[in-house]
N, C-alpha and C positions, 0 to 999 in steps of 0.2 A: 102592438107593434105599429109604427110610423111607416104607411106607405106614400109612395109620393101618387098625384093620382094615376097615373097610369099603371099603377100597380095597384091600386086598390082590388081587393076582391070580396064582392058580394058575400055575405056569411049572414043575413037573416031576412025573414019572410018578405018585406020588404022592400029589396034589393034590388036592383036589375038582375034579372034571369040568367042562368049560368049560359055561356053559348052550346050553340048545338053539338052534340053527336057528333064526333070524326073531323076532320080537316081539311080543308078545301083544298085540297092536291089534285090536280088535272090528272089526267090519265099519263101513266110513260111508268109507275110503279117505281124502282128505286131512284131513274134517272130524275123524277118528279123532283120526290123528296131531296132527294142533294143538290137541285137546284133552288128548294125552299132554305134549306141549311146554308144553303149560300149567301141568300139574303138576295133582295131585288137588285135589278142594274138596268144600265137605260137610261134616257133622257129624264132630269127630273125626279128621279129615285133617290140623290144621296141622301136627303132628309132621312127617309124612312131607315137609313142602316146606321144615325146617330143613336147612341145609346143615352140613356137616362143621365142625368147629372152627377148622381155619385160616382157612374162607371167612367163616367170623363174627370174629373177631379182627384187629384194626389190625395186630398183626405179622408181622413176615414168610413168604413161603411157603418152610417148609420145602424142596418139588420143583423151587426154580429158588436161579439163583445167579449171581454176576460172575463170569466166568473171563477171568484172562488170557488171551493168545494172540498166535501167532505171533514177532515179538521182543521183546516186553512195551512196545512204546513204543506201541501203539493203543490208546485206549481200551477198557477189558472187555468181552466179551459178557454180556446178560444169556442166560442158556440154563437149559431145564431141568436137573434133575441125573440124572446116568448111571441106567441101571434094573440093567443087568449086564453082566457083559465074563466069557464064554466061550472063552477061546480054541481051544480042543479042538473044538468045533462049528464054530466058524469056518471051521478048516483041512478039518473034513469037509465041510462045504458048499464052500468053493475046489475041493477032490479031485473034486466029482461035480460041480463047474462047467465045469473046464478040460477033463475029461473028456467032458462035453456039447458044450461049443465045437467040439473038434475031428472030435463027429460033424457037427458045423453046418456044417464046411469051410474054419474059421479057420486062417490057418497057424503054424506051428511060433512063428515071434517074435510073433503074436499073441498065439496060446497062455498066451506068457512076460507079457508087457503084461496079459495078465488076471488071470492068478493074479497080479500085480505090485499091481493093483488092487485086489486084496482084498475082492472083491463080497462074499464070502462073512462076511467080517469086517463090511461094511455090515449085511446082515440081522441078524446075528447082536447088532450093539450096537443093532439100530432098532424091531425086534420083539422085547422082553423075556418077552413072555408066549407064547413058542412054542418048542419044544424039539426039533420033529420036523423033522431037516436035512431031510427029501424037500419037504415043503413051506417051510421057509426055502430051498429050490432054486428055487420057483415065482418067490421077491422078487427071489433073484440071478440069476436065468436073463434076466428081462424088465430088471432095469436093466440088465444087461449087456448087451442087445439094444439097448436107450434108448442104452446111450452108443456102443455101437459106430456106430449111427446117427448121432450126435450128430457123434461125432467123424470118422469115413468120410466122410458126406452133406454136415454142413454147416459144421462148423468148421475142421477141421485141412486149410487147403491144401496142405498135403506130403503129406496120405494121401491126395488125389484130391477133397477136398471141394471143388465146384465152386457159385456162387451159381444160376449159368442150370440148372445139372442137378436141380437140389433138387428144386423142386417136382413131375416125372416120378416121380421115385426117390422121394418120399415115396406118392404117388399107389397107388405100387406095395407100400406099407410098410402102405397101408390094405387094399390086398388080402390081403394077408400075413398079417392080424389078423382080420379083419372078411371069411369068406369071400364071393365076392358067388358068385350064381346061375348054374349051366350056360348058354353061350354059346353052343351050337354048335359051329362054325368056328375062332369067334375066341377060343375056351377053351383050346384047346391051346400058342397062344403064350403066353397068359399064365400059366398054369402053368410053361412052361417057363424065363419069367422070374422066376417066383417058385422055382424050384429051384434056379436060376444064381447067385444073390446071397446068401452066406453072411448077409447082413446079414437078411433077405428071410426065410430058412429059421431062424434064431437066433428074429426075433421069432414066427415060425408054432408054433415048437416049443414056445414060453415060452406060449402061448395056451394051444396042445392040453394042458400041464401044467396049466395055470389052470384049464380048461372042468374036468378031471378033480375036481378038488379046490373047487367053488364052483358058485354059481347061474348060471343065463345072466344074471339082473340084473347081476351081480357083473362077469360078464366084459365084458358092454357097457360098463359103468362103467367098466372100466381102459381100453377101447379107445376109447371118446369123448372121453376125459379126454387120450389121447394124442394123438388129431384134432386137438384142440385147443391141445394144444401142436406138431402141426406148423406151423399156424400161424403162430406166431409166429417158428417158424425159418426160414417163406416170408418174412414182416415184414425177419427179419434180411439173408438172403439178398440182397432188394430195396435194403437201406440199402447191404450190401458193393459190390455190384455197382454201384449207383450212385456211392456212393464221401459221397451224404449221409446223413449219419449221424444218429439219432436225436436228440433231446434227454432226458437224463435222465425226464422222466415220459411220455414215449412210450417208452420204454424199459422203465418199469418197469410199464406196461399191459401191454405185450406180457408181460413177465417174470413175471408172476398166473399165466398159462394157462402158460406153460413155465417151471415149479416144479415142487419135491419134491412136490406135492400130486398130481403122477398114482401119483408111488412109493406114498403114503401112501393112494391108494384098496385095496392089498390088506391093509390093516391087520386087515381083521375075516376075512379069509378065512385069514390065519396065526394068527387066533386062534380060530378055527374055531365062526363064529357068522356070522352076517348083522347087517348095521342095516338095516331094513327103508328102500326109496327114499325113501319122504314124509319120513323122520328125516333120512338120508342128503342129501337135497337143501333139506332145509329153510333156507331164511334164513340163520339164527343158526347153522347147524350145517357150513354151506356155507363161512360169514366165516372162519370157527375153524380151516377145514380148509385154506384159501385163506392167513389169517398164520399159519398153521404152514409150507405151501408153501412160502412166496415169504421166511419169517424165515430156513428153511434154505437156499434158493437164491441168499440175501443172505451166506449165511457163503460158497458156493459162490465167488462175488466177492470177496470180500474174500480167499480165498484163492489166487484163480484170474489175480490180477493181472498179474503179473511175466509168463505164460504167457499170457495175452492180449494184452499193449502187443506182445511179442514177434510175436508170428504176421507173416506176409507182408502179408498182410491183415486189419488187427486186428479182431480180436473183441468185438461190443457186449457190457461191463461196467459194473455199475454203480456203481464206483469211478472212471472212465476216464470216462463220460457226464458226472458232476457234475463230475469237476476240466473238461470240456472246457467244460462249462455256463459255470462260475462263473471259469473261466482262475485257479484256485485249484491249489495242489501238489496230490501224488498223499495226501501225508498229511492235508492237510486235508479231500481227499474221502473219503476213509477215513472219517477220524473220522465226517464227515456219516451215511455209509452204515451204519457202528455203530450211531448215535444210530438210524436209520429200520430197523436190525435191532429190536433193543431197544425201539422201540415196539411195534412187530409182536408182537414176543414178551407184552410187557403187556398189549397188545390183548389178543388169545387167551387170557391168563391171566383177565383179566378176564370173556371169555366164556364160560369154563369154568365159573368161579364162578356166574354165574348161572344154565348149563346143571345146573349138580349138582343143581337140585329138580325136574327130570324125572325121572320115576320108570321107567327105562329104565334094564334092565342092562346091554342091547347098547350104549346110546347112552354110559352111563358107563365104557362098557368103551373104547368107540372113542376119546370128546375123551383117555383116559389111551392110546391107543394116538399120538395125534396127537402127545401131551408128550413122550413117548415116544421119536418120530422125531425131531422135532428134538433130544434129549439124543445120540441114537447118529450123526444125521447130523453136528452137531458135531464130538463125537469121531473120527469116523472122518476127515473133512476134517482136522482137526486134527492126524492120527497118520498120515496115507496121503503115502506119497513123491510120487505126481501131482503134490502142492502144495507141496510144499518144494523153495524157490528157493534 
């Protein structure tokens, strides 16, 4: 990817040094930060609230693009453009993943299904600016926790995914993350169910790597962000079980909170910085990180089709939701859900643009961390066997 320099970002040993820890916000706590989101003012400041040269020019942005996809008869994605493709780091981060699984308890055809996955191949195209496989283990340790969950708990009825058992098993998924407080009596059982469940022990372990390498802020952050996408896999759960099934935008309510947007909270922790909360939770910084989520959880669907109508019990899509809406083919709903990717993505492009005269290098560091993710979640969706029907 083509940065201009002020966008350049350090990505090998080499490099200028990533900047420090947290954000130089004065003391005043939210009143600060929305005076930073503001941008400076005062004699002598407008320079500094000029934005880069693409954001001022009618033509196009260089860091996105149409790309075909899948058998070129759907409409193009719009998506950012690639940042870098490693493959050498990839395979070392799969090596100390598969490796980690099977101290977690996973078995042997797991094992095969993970390294098959290519987690390690995801960090690797989604975080540009990190070069350190121990901590690109943190990104693939916790998605691969995410989907073993995903796919064990709630989706795959062949693997035991059951809708009535969900919501126990997640219950038990927040303990797993989120230690709670000595019990007495009743602490010993529960421990001993949070050691019996490779799924249970995968996500404990991906945390304990996380707390090592990040703030407690940071790590609440990835663990609320997954709260909340339990969620919406209770939401779904409720639809299977019952058998009625959402309508497209109660669908894609749920689908906000269970997005890429939980993968994409350790973006500043692989790039080994903080955005400070008030930035981090801000409004406009929230929206940005939310159409980046749900643009890449939109390509997730569109690729994830053919393996959803399929299931026993099919799986809420939001391909499948609008043809069932609109009693429209599977291609016409397609196309729909391209067209509401592709906003999403302008959306965020647009908000970027306007975030760039914050004078925040955590903050400029993050929305290019966010671009970021959706270019390598593309790619890897696009290049991962999962998804080829």
């Amino acid at each position: 990817m083509t940065h201009t320099a002020a966008e350049q970002v350090p990505t090998d040993a080499g490099s200028e040094p990533p900047p420090p820890r947290g954000c130089p916000i004065p003391a005043g706590g939210a009143t600060a930060a929305a005076a930073l989101l503001a941008g400076p003012s005062g004699l002598g400041t407008s320079a500094a609230r000029l934005l880069p040269w693409f954001a001022r020019t009618a033509g196009p942005d260089p860091e996105y693009a149409a790309v075909s996809w899948g058998d070129g008869t759907a409409p193009p994605l719009y998506c950012p453009v690639l940042g870098r493709v490693n493959d050498a780091l990839a395979a070392e981060v799969d090596e100390r993943l598969v490796a980690w699984a099977k101290d977690c308890g996973f078995a042997d055809d797991e094992l095969k299904g993970i390294r098959k996955a290519g987690f390690g191949r995801l960090v690797m195209l989604a975080h540009p600016d990190c070069d350190d496989p121990d901590l690109l283990l943190i990104a693939a340790q916790l998605n691969a926790a995410w989907w073993a969950a995903d796919d064990l708990y709630a989706d795959s009825t062949e693997l035991g995914a059951d809708p009535t058992a969900l919501p126990p098993r997640l219950a038990l998924a927040m303990a797993a993350m989120d230690p709670v407080p000595p019990s007495g009596e009743f602490s010993g059982p529960l421990e001993a169910a949070l050691r019996g469940d490779r799924v249970l022990v995968s996500l404990r372990s991906g945390i304990d790597h996380l707390t090592r390498h990040s703030t407690p802020a940071q790590v609440q952050r990835v663990c609320y962000s997954t709260f909340s996408m339990f969620v919406s896999w209770d939401a779904y759960a409720a639809w299977r079980h019952t058998g009625v099934y959402p309508t497209a935008w109660e669908y894609l309510n749920a689908r906000h909170h269970d997005s890429f947007y939980t993968s994409m909270t350790l973006v500043d922790v692989l790039g080994g910085y903080e955005l400070p909360a008030n930035l981090f939770y801000d409004p406009r910084v929230r929206r940005a990180a939310f159409q980046a989520g749900t643009a890449t959880v939109l390509v997730n669907d569109l690729f994830s089709v053919a393996k959803d109508a399929a299931d026993e019990v099919p799986v809420c899509n939001m391909v499948l939701q609008i043809a069932a809406d609109r009693k429209c083919s599977i291609a016409e709903a397609t196309e729909a859900t391209v067209e509401l990717h592709n906003q999403f993505v302008r959306d965020f492009q647009a908000g970027h643009r306007e975030l760039l005269a914050v004078p925040s290098p955590e903050l400029q560091r993050f929305m290019r961390g966010l671009r970021a993710w959706m270019a390598g979640g593309y790619e890897w969706h696009a290049t991962n066997p999962r998804y080829r029907t």
